[in-house]
Structure formats: structure tokens, C-alpha cells
C-alpha positions as CSV (number, residue, x, y, z in Angstrom):
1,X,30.8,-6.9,27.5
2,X,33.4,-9.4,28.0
3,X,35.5,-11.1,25.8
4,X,33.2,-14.5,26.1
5,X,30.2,-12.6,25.4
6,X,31.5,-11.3,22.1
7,X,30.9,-13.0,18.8
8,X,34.4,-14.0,17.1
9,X,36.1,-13.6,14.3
10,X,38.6,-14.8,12.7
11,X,40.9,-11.6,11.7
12,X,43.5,-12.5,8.9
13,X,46.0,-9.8,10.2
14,X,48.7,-9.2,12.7
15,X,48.5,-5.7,12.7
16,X,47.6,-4.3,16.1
17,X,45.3,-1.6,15.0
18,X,43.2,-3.7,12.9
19,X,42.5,-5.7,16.1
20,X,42.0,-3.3,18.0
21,X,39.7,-1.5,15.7
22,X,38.1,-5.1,15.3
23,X,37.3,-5.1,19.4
24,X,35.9,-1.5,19.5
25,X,33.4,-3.1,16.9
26,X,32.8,-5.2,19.7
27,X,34.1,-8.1,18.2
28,X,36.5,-10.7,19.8
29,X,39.3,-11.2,17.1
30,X,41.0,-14.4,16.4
31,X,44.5,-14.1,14.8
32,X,45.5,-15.9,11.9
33,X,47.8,-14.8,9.2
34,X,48.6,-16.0,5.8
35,X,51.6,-17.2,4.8
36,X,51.5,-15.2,0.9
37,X,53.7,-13.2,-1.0
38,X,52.1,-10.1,-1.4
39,X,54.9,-8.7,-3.6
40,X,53.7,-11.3,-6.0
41,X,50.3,-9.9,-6.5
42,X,48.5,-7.4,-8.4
43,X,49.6,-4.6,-10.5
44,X,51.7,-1.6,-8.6
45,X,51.4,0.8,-11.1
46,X,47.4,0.2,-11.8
47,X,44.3,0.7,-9.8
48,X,45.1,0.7,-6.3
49,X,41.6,-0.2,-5.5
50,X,42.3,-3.2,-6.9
51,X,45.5,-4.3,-5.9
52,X,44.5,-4.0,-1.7
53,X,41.5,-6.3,-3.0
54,X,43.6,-8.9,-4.8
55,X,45.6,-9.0,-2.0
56,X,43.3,-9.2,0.4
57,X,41.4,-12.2,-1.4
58,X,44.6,-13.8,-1.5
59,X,45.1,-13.7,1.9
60,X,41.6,-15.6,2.4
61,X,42.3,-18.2,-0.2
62,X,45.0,-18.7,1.7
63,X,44.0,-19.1,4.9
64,X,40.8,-21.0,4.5
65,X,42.0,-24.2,4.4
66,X,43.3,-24.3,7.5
67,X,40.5,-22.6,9.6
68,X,38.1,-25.6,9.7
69,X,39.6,-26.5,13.0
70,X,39.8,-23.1,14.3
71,X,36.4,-21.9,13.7
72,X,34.8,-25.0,15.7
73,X,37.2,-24.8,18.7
74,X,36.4,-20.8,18.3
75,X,32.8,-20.7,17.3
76,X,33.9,-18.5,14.8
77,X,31.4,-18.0,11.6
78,X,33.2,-15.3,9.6
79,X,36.7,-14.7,8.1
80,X,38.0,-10.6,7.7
81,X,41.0,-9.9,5.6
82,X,42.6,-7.0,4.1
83,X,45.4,-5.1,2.8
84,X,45.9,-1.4,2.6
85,X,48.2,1.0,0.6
86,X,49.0,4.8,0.8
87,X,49.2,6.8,-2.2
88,X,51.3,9.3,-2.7
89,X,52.0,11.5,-6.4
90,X,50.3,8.8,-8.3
91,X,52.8,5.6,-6.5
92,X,51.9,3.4,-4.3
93,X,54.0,2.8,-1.2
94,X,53.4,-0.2,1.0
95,X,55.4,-1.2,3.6
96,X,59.1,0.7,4.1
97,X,61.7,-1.4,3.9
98,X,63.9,0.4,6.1
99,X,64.5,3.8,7.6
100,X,65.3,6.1,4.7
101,X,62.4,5.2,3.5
102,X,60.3,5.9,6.1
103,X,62.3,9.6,6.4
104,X,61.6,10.4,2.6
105,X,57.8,9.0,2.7
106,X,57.4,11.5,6.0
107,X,59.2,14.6,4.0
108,X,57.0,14.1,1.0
109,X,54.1,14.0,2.9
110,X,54.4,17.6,3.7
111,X,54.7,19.0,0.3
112,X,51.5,16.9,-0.9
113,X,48.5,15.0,1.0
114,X,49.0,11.2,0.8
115,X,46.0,8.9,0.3
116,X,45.4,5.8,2.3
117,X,43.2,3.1,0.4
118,X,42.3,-0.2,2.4
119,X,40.2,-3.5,1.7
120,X,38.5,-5.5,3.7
121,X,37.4,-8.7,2.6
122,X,34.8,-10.5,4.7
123,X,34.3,-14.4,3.7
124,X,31.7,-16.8,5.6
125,X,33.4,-19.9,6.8
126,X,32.0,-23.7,5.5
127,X,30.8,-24.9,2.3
128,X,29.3,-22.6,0.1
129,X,30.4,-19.2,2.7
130,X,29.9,-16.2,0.7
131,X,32.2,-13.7,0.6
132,X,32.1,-9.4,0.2
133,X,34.6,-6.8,-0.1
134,X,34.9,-3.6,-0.3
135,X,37.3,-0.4,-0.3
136,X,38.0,2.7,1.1
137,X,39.8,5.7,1.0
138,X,40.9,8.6,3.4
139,X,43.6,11.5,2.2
140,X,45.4,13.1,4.8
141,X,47.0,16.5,4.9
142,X,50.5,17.0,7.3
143,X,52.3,19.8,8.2
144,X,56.2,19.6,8.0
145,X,57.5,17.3,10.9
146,X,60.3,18.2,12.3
147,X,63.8,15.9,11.3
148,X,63.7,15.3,15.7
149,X,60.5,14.0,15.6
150,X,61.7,11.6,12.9
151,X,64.7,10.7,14.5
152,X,62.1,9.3,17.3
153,X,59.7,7.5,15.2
154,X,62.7,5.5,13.6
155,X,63.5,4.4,16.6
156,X,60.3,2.0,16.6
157,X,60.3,-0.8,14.6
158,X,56.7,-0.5,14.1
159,X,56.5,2.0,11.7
160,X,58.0,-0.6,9.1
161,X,54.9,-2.1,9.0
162,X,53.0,0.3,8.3
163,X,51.9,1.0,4.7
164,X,53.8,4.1,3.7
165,X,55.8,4.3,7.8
166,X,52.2,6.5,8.6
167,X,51.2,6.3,11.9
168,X,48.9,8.8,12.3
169,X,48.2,7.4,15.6
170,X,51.9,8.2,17.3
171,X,51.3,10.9,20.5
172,X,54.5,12.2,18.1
173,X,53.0,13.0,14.9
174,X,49.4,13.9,16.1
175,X,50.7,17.9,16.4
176,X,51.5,17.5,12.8
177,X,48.4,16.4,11.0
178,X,46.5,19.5,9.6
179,X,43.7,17.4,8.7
180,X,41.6,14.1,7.7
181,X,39.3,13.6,5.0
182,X,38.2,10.8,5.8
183,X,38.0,8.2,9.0
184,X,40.9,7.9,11.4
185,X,40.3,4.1,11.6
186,X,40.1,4.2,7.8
187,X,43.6,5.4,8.2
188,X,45.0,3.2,10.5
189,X,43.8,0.3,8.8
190,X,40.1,-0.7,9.1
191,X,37.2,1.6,8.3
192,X,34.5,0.5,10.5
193,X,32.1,1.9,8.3
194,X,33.1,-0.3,6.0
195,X,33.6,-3.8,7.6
196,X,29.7,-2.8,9.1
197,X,28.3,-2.6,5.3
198,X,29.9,-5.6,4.8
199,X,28.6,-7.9,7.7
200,X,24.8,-5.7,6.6
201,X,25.2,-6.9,3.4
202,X,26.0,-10.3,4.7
203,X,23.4,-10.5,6.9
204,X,20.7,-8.6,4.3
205,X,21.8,-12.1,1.9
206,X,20.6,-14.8,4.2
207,X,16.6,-13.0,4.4
């Protein structure tokens, strides 16, 4: 199907994976991103089921005044948000802010699985649009990863924006995951099955 023969939405993100999981859905994603400080909400050391949903409602409160225009020109009905953590020996790590982060989040990752929880947050655009959410969770088991291997993936600045620097994804640390409970698009960011209960709850409203 072509892109003009998708129906859009408007995806709340500028993370790469998200739209691309998005697409595979067979959607055509329009990118907006919210202008929030997420550092500013929620509670780090409490639920982390909440704190991706807080976040990820914040992002659509914020971006829903400006979308009026967009969804017309777009002919898009639907708004998807969301935010997602990784847990690791009861803390929550979100995005690294450097390097050494990243290396000491990889080197604890082989002495203990890490848990990835994400939100998504899917609100109808106009008056009255109703809104769902939901979460979900994936854990992730690594082998050690060599210090080379690390020395590569520091190299790309994308892994600081990834919750926790995982990028389970990289041709690099593929050899290193001993296994998934759990999606691998949950993972990266987006559970499919997820965002697809969503819009069937959505849909399963309007009858």
C-alpha cells in the first residue's frame, strides 16, 4: 500500500522506531513532538507504570492545541503518544545523559535482566475525542558485551536517546541478547499489540 492509501496519524514522537513500528502497522505517521519537560513529571521512585502514562498524557495535552490545523491539512483522526522507561534493580533509567552512563547501564545489564515498560496513549482528535492508554512490559536477558563492542555503540549518538542507551536493535548487540520475554517492538518502543487494543477499544466505543 502506498503512503496515500494509508490512514494517518498523528505520532507524538521523534523517535525512529516508534515510526517505523507505526508504518509496519500500516499506518502513515505524522510527526509532531511536544515541547514538555518530562523531568518535571511523575514520581521516579514510584510505579513505573504510571510515570510513562503521566508522561505520555502530558505529551498529548500538550500537543493538542496545536493539531487542529494539522489534522485537516492531514486528514488525520487520531493522536498516539508515549513514553517508555527501562527498569533496572528497582530504578528507573530513562534517557543517558552521556556516555558513562550508557557503559555502566550496558555492564549492569549483564549481571541482571532489565525491564522495559512503555505507554501509549491514543487520544481522538476534535471536541469531545476520547482518549485510551495503556502499558506494557518486556524484560530482557544479556550476556556480557564485550568493552569493544561498547566502544562502538558510543560512537552513535543515538543511543542517548534511548531509555536506558538499549538498543536491542544494533547488528552490534544482537549476538549479545540471550533472550526476550516479551515483544521486540515492545522493546524498542511501541508494542503493536498494544497500540491495536487501543484503536479496538476505540473503535468497540463508537458501536
Amino acid at each position: 500500500m502506498t503512503s496515500a492509501g494509508r490512514p494517518k496519524i498523528i505520532l507524538g514522537s521523534k523517535s525512529a522506531t516508534r515510526k517505523l513500528i507505526i508504518e509496519e502497522m500500516g499506518w502513515e505517521a505524522i510527526i509532531r513532538t511536544a515541547d514538555i519537560d518530562e523531568k518535571a513529571i511523575g514520581d521516579r521512585a514510584s510505579d513505573p507504570a504510571q510515570l510513562v502514562l503521566e508522561i505520555g498524557t502530558a505529551k498529548a495535552d500538550a500537543l493538542l492545541p496545536s493539531l487542529a490545523d494539522a489534522a485537516a491539512r492531514h486528514g488525520a483522526r487520531l493522536l498516539l503518544t508515549g513514553d517508555q522507561v527501562v527498569v533496572h534493580d528497582g530504578r528507573v533509567l530513562e534517557k543517558p545523559h552521556d556516555y558513562a552512563e550508557v557503559r555502566r547501564n550496558i555492564a549492569a545489564y549483564a549481571l541482571s535482566p532489565c525491564r522495559t515498560v512503555g505507554s501509549a496513549v491514543i487520544t481522538e482528535l476534535g471536541a469531545g475525542g476520547r482518549r485510551v492508554s495503556g502499558v506494557d512490559t518486556a524484560c530482557i536477558y544479556f550476556r556480557p558485551i564485550p568493552d569493544s563492542v561498547v566502544d562502538e555503540l558510543c560512537k552513535e549518538e543515538e543511543i542517548l536517546w534511548c531509555a536506558g542507551g538499549l538498543m536491542i536493535e544494533h547488528p552490534l548487540v544482537e549476538p549479545y541478547i540471550e533472550r526476550i520475554e516479551g515483544t521486540i517492538d515492545s522493546v524498542m518502543g511501541l508494542s503493536k499489540p498494544l497500540v491495536q487494543r487501543l484503536l479496538d477499544e476505540l473503535e468497540g466505543g463508537k458501536q
